[in-house]
Steps between C-alpha positions, in 0.01 A plus 500: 500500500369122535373336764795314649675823556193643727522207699901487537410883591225412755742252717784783544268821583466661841296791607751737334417351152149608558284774420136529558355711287173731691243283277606200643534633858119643433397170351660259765333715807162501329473092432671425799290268725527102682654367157675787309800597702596867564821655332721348792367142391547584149877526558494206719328323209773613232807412717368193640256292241587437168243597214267187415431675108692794354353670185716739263226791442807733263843542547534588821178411691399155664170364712666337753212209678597386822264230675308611811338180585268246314237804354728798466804574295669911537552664203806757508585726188841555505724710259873457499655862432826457499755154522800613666420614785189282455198756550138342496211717559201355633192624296206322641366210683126330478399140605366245249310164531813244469225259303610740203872406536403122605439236236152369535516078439526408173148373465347851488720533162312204303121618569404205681 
């Protein structure tokens, strides 16, 4: 499965093409706090925002990075199951400093 076909996935789910799997539930409750949304704003994250980066980890898994603001970016491992009816299970979630998505100026690349 490539990447194109995850995203033309992500913009026709609902909630029924969902499943949380219990290590994500665990996983979202523990690191929720001010910035990392609960598993309600996860959802609201998936249906509403599109993904900033998308990275194929095998066939069937992605890490999904959606932007929370100018020093955060949410990480979501997803793993598409099936393709008609679309099933995705969610398999974790973790935040990340969005510096290691961002490009720093090109300066820092010539060592001067």
């Amino acid at each position: 499965m490539d990447v194109d076909t995850v995203l033309g996935y992500l913009s026709k789910i609902d909630m029924s093409n969902l499943r949380v799997t219990h290590h994500f539930e665990t996983r979202a409750n523990e690191r929720k706090n001010d910035i990392h949304p609960d598993v309600n704003g996860i959802y609201d994250i998936i249906f509403n925002e599109k993904p900033v980066g998308i990275l194929k980890q095998n066939a069937d898994t992605f890490k999904l990075y959606y932007n929370l603001g100018e020093e955060h970016d949410l990480i979501i491992i997803i793993s598409v199951k099936n393709s008609n009816p679309i099933i995705i299970n969610l398999v974790t979630c973790f935040l990340v400093d969005s510096k290691k998505r961002r490009r720093g100026d090109a300066s820092e690349l010539t060592g001067e």
